[in-house]
GUVEXSE-893977 format. One record per residue (C-alpha): z, x, y. Coordinates in pm, whole numbers, padded with zeros to 5 digits, always signed. Layout:
<atoms>
ZXY;...
</atoms>
This chain:
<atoms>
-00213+03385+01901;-00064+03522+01570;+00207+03310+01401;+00457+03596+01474;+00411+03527+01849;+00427+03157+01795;+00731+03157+01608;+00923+03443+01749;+01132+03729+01613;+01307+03521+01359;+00981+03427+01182;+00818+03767+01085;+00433+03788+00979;+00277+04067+00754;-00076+04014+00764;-00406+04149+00535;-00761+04026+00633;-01053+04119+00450;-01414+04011+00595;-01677+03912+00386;-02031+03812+00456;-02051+03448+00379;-01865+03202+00560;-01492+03253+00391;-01257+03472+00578;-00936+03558+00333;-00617+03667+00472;-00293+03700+00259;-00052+03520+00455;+00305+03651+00424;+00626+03615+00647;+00951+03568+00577;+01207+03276+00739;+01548+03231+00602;+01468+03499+00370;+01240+03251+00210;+00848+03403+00160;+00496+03203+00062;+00207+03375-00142;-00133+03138+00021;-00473+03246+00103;-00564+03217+00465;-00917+03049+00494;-01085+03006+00862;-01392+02813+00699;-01468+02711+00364;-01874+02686+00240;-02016+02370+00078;-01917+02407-00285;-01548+02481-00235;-01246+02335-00431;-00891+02342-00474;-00688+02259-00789;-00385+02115-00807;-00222+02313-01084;-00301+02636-00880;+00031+02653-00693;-00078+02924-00456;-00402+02763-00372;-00304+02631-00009;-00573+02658+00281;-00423+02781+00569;-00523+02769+00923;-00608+03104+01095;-00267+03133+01323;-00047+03059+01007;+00106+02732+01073;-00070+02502+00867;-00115+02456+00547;-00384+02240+00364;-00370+02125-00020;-00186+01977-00290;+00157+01914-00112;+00529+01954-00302;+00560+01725-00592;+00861+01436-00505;+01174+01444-00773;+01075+01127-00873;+00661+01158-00949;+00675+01497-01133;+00304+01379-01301;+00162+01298-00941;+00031+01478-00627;-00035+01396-00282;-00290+01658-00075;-00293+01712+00309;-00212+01892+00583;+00178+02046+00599;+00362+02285+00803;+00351+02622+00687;+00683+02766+00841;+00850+02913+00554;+01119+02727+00517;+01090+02447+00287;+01288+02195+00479;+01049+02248+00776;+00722+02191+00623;+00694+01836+00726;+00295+01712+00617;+00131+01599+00952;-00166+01444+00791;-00248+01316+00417;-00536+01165+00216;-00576+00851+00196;-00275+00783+00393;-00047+00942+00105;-00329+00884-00163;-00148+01001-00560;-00334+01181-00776;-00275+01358-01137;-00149+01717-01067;-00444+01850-01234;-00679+01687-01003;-00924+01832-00760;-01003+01835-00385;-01383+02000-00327;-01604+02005-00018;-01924+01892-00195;-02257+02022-00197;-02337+01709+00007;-02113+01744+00277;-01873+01485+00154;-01514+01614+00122;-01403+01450-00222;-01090+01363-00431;-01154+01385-00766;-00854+01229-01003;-00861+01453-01336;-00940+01410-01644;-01140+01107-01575;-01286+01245-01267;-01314+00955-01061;-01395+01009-00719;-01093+00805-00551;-01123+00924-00218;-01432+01053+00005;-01547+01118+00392;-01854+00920+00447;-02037+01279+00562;-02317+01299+00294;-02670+01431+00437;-02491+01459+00790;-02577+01824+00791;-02198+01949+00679;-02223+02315+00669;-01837+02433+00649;-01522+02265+00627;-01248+02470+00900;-00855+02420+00933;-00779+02479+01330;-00498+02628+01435;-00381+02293+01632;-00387+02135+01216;-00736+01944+01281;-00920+01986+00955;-01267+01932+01058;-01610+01941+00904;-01884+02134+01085;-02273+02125+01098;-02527+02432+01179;-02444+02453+01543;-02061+02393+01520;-02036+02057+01615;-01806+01806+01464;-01931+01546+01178;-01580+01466+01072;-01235+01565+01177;-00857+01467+01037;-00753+01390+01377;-00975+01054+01357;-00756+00901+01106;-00361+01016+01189;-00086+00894+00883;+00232+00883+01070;+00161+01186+01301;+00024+01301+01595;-00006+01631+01709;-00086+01801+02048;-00417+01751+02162;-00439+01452+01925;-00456+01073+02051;-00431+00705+01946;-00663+00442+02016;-00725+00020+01899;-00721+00007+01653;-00571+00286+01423;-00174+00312+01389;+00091+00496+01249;+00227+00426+00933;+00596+00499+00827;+00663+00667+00456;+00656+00360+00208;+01069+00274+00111;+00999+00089-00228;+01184-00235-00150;+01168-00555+00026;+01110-00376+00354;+00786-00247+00330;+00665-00048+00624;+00737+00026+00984;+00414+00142+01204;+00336+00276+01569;+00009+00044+01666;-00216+00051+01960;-00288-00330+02110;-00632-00352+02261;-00409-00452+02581;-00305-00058+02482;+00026-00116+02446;+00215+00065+02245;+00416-00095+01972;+00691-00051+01663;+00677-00306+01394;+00849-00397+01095;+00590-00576+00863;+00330-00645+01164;+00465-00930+01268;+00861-00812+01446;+00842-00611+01742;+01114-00418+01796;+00996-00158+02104;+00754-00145+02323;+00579+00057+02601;+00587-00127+02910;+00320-00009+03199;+00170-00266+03463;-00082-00569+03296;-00346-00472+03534;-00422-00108+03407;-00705-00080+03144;-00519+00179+02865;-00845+00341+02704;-00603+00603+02435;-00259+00716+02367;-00217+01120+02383;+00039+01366+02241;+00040+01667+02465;+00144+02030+02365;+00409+02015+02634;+00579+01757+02494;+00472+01416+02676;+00362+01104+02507;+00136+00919+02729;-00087+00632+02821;-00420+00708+02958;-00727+00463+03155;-01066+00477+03127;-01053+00728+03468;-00773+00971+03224;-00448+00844+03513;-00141+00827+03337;-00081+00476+03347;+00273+00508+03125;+00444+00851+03003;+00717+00945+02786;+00863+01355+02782;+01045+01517+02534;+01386+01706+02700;+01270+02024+02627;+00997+01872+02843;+00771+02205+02963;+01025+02451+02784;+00761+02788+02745;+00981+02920+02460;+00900+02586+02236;+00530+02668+02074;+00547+02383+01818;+00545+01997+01878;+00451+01712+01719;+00524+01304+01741;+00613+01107+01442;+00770+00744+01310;+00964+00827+01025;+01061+00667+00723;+01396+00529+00917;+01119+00311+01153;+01216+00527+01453;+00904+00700+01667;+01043+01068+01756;+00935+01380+01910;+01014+01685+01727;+01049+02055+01869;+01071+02366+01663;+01343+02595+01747;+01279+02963+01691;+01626+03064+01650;+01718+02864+01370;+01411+02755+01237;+01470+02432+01211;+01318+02085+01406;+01513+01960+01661;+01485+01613+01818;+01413+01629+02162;+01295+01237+02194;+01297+00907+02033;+01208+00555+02115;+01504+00356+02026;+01830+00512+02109;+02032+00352+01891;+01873+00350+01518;+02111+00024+01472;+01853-00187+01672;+01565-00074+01436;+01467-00411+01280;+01630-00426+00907;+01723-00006+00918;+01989-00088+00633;+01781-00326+00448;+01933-00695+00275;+02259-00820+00287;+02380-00508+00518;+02491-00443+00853;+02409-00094+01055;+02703+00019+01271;+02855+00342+01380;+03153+00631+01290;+03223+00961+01380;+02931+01138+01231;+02673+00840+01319;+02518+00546+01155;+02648+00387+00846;+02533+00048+00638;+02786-00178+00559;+02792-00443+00296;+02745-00813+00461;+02988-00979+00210;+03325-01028+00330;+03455-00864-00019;+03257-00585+00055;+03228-00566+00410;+03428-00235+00446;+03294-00042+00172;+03056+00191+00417;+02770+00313+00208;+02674+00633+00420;+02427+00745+00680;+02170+00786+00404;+02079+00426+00352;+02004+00412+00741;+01742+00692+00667;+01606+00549+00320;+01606+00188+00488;+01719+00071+00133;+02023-00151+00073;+02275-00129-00208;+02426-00452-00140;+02475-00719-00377;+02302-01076-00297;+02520-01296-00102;+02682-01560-00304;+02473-01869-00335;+02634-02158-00124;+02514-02453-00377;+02752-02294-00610;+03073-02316-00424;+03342-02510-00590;+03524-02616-00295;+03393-02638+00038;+03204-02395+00239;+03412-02173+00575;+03316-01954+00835;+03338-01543+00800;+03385-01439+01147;+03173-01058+01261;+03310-01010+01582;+03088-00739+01792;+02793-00842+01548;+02421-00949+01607;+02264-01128+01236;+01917-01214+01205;+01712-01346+00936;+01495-01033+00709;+01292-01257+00551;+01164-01482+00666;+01176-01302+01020;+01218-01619+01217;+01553-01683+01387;+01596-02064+01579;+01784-02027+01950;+01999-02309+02057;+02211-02374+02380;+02530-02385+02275;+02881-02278+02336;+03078-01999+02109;+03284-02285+01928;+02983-02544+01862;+02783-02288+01745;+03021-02216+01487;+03099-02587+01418;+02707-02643+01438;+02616-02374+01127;+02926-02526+00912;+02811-02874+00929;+02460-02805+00918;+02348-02730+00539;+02017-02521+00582;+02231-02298+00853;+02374-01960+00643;+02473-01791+00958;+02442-01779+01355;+02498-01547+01641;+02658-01663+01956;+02552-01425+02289;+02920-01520+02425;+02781-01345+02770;+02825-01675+02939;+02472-01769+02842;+02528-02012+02582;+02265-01884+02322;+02332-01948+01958;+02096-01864+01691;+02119-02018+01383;+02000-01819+01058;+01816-02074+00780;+01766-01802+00512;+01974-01618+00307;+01814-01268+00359;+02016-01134+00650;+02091-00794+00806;+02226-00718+01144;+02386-00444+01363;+02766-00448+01539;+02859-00220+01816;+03170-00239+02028;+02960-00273+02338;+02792-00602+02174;+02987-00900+02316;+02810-01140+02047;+03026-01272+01733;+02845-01416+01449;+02928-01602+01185;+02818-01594+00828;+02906-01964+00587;+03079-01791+00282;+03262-02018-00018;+03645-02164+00071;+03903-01979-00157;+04154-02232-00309;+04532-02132-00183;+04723-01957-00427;+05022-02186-00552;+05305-02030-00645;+05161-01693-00531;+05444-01489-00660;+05404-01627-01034;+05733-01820-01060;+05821-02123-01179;+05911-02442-00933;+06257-02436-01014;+06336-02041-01022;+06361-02092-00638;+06661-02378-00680;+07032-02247-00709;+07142-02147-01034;+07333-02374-01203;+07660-02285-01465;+07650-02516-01753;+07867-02355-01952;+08066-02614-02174;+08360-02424-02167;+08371-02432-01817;+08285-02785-01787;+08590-02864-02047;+08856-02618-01836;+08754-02792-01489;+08819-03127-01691;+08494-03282-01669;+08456-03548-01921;+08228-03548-02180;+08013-03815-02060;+07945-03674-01759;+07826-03387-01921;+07569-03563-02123;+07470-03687-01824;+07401-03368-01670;+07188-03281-01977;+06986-03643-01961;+06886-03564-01614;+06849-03181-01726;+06523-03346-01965;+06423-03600-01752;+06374-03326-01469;+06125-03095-01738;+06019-03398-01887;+05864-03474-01528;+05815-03143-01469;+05517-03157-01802;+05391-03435-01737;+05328-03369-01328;+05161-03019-01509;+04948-03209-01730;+04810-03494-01508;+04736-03204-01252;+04564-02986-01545;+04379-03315-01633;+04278-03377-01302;+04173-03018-01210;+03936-03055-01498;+03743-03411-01417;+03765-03292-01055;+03553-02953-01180;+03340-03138-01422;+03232-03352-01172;+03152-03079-00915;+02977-02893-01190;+02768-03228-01260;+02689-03283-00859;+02552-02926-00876;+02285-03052-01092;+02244-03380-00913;+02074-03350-00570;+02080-03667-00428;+02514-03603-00445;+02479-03290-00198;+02155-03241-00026;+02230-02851+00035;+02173-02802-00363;+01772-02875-00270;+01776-02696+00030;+01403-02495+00053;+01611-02171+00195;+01885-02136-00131;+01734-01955-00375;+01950-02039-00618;+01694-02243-00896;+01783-02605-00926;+01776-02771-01263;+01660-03175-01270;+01631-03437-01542;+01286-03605-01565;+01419-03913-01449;+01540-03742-01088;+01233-03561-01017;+01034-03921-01088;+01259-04041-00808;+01215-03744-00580;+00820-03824-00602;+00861-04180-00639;+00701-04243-00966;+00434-03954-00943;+00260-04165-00645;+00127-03911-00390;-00105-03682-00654;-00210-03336-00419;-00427-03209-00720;-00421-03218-01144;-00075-03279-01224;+00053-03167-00882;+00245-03465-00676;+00395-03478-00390;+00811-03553-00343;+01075-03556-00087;+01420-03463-00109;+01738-03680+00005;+01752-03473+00318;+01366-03541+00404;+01194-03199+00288;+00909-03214+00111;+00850-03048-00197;+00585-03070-00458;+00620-03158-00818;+00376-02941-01036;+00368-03096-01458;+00306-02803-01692;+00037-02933-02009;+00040-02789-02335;+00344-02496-02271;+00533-02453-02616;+00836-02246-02536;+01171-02210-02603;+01407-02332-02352;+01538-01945-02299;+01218-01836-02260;+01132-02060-02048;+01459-01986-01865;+01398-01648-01861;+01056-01695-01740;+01103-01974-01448;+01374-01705-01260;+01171-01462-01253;+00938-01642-01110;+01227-01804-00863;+01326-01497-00802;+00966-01354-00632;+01022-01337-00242;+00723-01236-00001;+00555-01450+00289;+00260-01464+00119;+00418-01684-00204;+00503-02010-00212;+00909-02062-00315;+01001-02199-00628;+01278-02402-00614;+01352-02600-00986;+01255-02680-01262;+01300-02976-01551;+01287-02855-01914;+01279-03148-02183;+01102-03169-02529;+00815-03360-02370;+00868-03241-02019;+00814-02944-01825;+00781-02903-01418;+00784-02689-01202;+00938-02748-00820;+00774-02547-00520;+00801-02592-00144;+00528-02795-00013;+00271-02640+00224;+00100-02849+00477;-00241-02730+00535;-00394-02782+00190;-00606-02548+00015;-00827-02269+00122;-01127-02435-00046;-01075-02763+00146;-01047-02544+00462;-01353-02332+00375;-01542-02646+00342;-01488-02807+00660;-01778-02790+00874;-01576-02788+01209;-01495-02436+01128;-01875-02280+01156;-01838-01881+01229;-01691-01864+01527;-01526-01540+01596;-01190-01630+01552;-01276-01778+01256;-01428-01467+01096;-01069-01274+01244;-00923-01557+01028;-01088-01564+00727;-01016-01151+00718;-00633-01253+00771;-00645-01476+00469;-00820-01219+00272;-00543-00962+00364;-00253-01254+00330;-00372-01281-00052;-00423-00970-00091;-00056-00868-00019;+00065-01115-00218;-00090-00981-00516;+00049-00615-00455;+00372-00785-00416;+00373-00917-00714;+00193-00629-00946;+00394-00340-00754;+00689-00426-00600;+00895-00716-00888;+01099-00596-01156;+00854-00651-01358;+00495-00686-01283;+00360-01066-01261;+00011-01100-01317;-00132-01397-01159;-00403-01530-01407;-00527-01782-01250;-00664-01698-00865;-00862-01952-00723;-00930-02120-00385;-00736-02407-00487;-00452-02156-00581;-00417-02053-00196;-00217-02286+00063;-00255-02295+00410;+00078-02323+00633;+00114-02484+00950;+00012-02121+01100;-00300-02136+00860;-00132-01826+00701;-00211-01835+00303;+00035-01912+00017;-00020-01807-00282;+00062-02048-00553;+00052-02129-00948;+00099-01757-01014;+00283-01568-01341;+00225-01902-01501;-00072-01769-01760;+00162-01488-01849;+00472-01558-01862;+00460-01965-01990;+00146-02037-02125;+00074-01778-02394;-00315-01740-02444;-00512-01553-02708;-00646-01234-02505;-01039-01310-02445;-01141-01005-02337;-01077-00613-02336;-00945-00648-01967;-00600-00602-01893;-00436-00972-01714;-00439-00721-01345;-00739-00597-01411;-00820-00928-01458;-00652-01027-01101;-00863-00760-00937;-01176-00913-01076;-01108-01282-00990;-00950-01158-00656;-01320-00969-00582;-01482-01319-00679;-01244-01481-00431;-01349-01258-00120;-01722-01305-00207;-01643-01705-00144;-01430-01633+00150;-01714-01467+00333;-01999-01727+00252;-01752-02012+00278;-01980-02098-00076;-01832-02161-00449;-02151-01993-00584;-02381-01715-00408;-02660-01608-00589;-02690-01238-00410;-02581-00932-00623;-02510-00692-00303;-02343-00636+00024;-02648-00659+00205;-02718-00980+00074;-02403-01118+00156;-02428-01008+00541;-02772-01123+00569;-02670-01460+00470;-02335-01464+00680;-02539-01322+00986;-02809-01601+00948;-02565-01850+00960;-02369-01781+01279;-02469-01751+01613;-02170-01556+01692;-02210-01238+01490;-02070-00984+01721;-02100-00614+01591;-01717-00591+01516;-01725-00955+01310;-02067-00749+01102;-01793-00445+01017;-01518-00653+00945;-01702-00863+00634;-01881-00590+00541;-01553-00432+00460;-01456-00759+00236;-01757-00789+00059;-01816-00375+00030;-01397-00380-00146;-01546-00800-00315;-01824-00627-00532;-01560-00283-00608;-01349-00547-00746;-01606-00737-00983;-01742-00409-01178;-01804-00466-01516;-01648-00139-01598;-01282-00184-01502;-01230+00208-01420;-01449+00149-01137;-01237-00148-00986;-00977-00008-00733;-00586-00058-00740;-00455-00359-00531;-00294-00103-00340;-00664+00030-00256;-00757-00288-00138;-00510-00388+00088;-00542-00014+00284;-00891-00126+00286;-00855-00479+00442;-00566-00347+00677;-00889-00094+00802;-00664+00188+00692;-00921+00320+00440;-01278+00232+00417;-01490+00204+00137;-01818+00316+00017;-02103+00074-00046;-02074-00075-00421;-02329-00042-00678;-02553-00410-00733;-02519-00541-01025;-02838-00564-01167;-02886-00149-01092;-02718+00093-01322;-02357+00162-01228;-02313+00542-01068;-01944+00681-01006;-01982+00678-00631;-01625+00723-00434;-01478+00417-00399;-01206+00471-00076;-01270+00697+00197;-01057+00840+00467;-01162+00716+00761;-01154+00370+00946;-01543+00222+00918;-01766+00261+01239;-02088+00281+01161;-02276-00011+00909;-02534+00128+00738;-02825-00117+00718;-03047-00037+00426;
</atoms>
């Protein structure tokens, strides 16, 4: 079927095909769509030996029917330098060329870079002018022959007899396509948003369920089908239905589009968008455009954080909007567009430690709050009235949510990262603590006595109405003792007004006056004498570590107490340096909540974490390698990991750790890791530069060291290779299953990438989390006693096969 008769009379096609003898068949693709037009070079197969460059703007592959398009995809506004190459529609029209599939799950590149289908089968990315490999399939000597783009967008790579070695379909971005399923445990990934929110994604459970997540860990929808059906794959058909298949291929759980069937619609395709919404999309031939003809939650105001911090999504004429949380701002609507970008343009809330009079209650009627980070709300039983007295007394509550539907559920908010929805159907009313504004006195600017009856004085009056002299003096004594008063009442207020501030301002630095000013969810930074934090840890008695000690605030929180040696700073650089590091949020860091600078004293205040360090943990014999412990030891990996990326990619300014170590990772109550002691090296303790290495280069290479002792649970291994590694971890356990073998392999494969001596060859931290997450999957490192070889470091693909050498 020719792309005219897929896309109707609208969409014309003016074809030329010229047949050669090898295995390339070139046809210049033509056709016209809102008078637009495309110059590409229709390819069915491509031989071994073929590339594509990405400063050759009509160099686009595309697919024998004319729909799809593969190569070097439109450059974004923002990353003129960069490229990202995949799979797009090829439909004309700009607007409607949505990419269905990329490399390396949106993989950037230099625009001068190259994408080749090597002479060993391997389809490579190679970044120019360095010519790294950054991205590979793991097809060499598999007997690749061709590389073909199918009509149905499946870019596939083919041996002698036509079968397929490799095929895009096996490792969907944030699309499917019909024909094209979903099984445990790939996922769909929303387009990244470059904030605090940092992805939504469509998984698979191994129960097959299917899922939408904000940040793997909130589920906001859900496919519901009965617990005793085995779900073996989700599929996208061509007509339109999303469904849930078993092992015996019964529809166990379906979802249709409403054009559900419709013979006229010839184009289809299922995708979560950057918004976190999962929606089908059908291509109408009239207008050319894609039309929405599903989507999995109706209203885009119950997608989990959709306007981002300090925001609330509700609704007007033309449909979603973000409004600021603040009550000075709540009104200013900032459009539909931050409910597509996800982003908020909302200042932070007001820190309550810094109120100068007492703390109130904003009442959101219609409104449902909940806590963005961290993403854990507390419920309560209690009625609309004590919920609201319970938040206002209570000083870690900064907002709660009573159901007021008669079941007496109040949730109480302990962090100051909030967003929320309101509807008018929503019978909940939250409320949100905000600062008490002093009434205004004398609002309309006059003086006390400007409201009293005028009084004539006139002394010619006084002497024709016969008032006596002395009475007149009189008048005038009381006259000055009246202003007289009238000063001095000003003045003992004035003076009063100030000791009454300066001794607010002083309890603001004094914790054990107002227990909310040390409250571990403000993030306002809390500044202590020497002689406070010494009571807060009772004289330095409960050491955790070198010059770490355990304390515990007024209100009975713990914190911990860490004594910085040998730091010569200025007190504003030291400023300056301590809020940025206060000012780091991610689940993966611990909080820093004060500090004390004083010639001869300099701490730092954190939140305390219970579980103690990862190396204590490591060590404990009870642990052995059971299977959950393996799962675990891959979740602390990935936990640090993240917490690195956070802090390289996504601060103001990048923080380089400089000091990662075992005893640098905390364990919570939920054994999830903390990272701790970070930006320290860099942005306090100024060190002579010992090497050539960059301080995240640096990072990458202690972070590879770290792995290698979180898979052999050793300080020191002695091996110099994967193989090495696995041999020793599979000796050790007696419950290796084949999925535990892939999953270190992956850690120590990404471990040894990290430690190359020539930091080129180390991959980004962005690299390395795709690769933990199972997202990407990486080639096996070169040892480091054998000369060093530019082999591909990420690949496409989610690992199935070890290779055993």
């Amino acid at each position: 079927m020719t792309l005219k008769n897929l896309l109707g009379k609208s969409c014309g096609l003016h074809c030329f095909k010229r047949f050669s003898d090898v295995l390339v068949v070139v046809l210049f693709l033509c056709y016209a769509c809102f008078s637009g037009f495309c110059d590409t070079f229709n390819m069915v197969s491509v031989p071994l030996g073929f590339e594509v460059n990405g400063l050759d703007k009509n160099a686009n592959w595309v697919s024998e029917n004319g729909v799809f398009a593969f190569g070097f995809l439109e450059k974004d506004a923002d990353d003129a330098d960069e490229r990202v190459v995949g799979i797009r529609y090829n439909l004309g029209d700009k607007a409607a060329n949505f990419p269905v599939w990329t490399v390396g799950g949106g993989l950037r590149v230099a625009k001068n870079s190259t994408f080749r289908l090597a002479m060993d089968g391997r389809l490579v990315l190679i970044n120019n002018p360095n010519g790294i490999i950054v991205w590979s399939t793991n097809t060499s000597s598999l007997g690749v022959r061709k590389a073909t783009l199918l009509d149905n967008g499946n870019l596939v790579l083919l041996g002698n007899k036509d079968e397929v070695i490799w095929e895009s379909f096996g490792s969907p971005t944030n699309t499917l396509l019909p024909g094209q399923s979903l099984h445990y445990p790939l996922s769909l990934r929303g387009p990244s948003m470059k904030s605090i929110l940092s992805y939504y994604s469509l998984v698979i459970r191994q129960t097959g369920e299917l899922e939408l997540v904000w940040e793997h860990n909130i589920t906001y929808w859900r496919s519901h089908f009965s617990s005793s059906a085995i779900v073996k794959e989700a599929r996208f058909d061509s007509v339109g239905v999303l469904g849930l298949y078993d092992d015996g291929k019964k529809v166990v759980w379906s979802m249709s589009s409403k054009d559900f069937g419709d013979p006229s619609v010839t184009l289809r395709h299922l995708r979560i968008d950057q918004d976190g919404n999962l929606r089908i999309y059908s291509w109408d031939n009239v207008s050319c455009t894609w039309k929405v003809g599903w989507q999995a939650v109706k209203d885009q105001c119950h997608v989990f954080g959709s306007c981002g911090l300090y925001s609330v999504c509700g609704y007007n004429s033309t449909g979603p909007v973000c409004d600021c949380l603040s009550p000075d701002s709540l009104l200013r609507s900032i459009g539909a567009s931050a409910v597509d970008t996800g982003g908020s343009v909302c200042k932070k809330m007001v820190d309550l430690g810094n109120c100068k009079m007492h703390t109130s209650m904003f009442i959101m009627k219609q409104t449902v709050l909940y806590g963005l980070y961290p993403p854990h709300d507390i419920d309560m039983l209690l009625g609309e009235e004590a919920c609201k007295e319970y938040c206002l007394n209570d000083t870690t509550c900064i907002a709660a949510t009573s159901a007021n539907d008669g079941s007496g559920l109040c949730t109480i908010k302990r962090t100051s990262f909030i967003s929320g929805y309101r509807n008018p159907s929503v019978r909940s009313i939250s409320f949100l603590k905000v600062c008490s504004v002093p009434l205004a006195v004398a609002a309309h600017g006059g003086d006390p006595l400007s409201n009293s009856q005028s009084v004539s004085l006139s002394l010619g009056g006084l002497r024709s109405e016969g008032v006596s002299v002395k009475k007149f003096v009189g008048v005038i004594a009381l006259i000055v003792l009246l202003t007289v008063s009238v000063l001095v009442s000003i003045q003992f207020s004035l003076f009063w007004f100030i000791y009454h501030r300066r001794k607010i301002k002083a309890q603001t630095r004094i914790p054990f006056g107002k227990d909310a000013q040390m409250n571990p969810h403000y993030s306002v930074l809390i500044r202590l004498s020497f002689e406070e934090i010494e009571e807060l840890t009772d004289g330095f008695a409960s050491p955790l570590g070198r010059s770490v000690f355990r304390g515990t605030l007024p209100n009975k929180i713990p914190i911990v107490a860490k004594v910085l040696h040998d730091v010569v700073v200025s007190e504003k650089d030291f400023r300056v340096a301590v809020s940025t590091l206060g000012g780091t949020h991610h689940r993966n860091l611990v909080s820093v909540k004060g500090f004390c600078f004083e010639p001869r004293h300099k701490i730092l205040l954190y939140e305390y974490v219970p579980n103690g360090s990862l190396d204590k943990w490591l060590s404990n014999s009870e642990h052995g390698q059971q299977e959950q412990i393996l799962q675990k030891r891959l979740d602390i990996a990935l936990g640090v990991a993240r917490a690195l990326a956070y802090l390289h990619s996504e601060c103001q300014q990048c923080i380089t750790h400089g000091n990662l170590s075992l005893e640098n990772v905390l364990l919570d109550e939920n054994l999830a890791p903390k990272l701790t002691d970070f930006g320290l090296q860099g942005l306090l303790i100024k060190k002579a530069a010992s090497s050539s290495e960059s301080p995240s280069e640096r990072d990458i290479y202690m972070l590879g060291q770290m792995f290698v002792q979180i898979v052999t649970c050793k300080r020191e291994f002695a091996g110099d290779n994967v193989q090495q590694i696995l041999n020793h971890v599979y000796q050790e356990s007696k419950f290796m299953t084949s999925d535990s073998l892939k999953m270190m392999e992956r850690i120590a494969r990404i471990a040894f990438w990290c430690m190359q001596s020539k930091t080129f060859l180390r991959p980004s931290i962005d690299e390395v989390v795709k690769v933990l997450e199972g997202t990407l999957s990486v080639d096996r490192p070169p040892s480091f006693g054998l000369p060093q070889r530019h082999d591909s470091i990420i690949e496409s693909e989610v690992v199935t096969e070890i290779e055993v050498e």
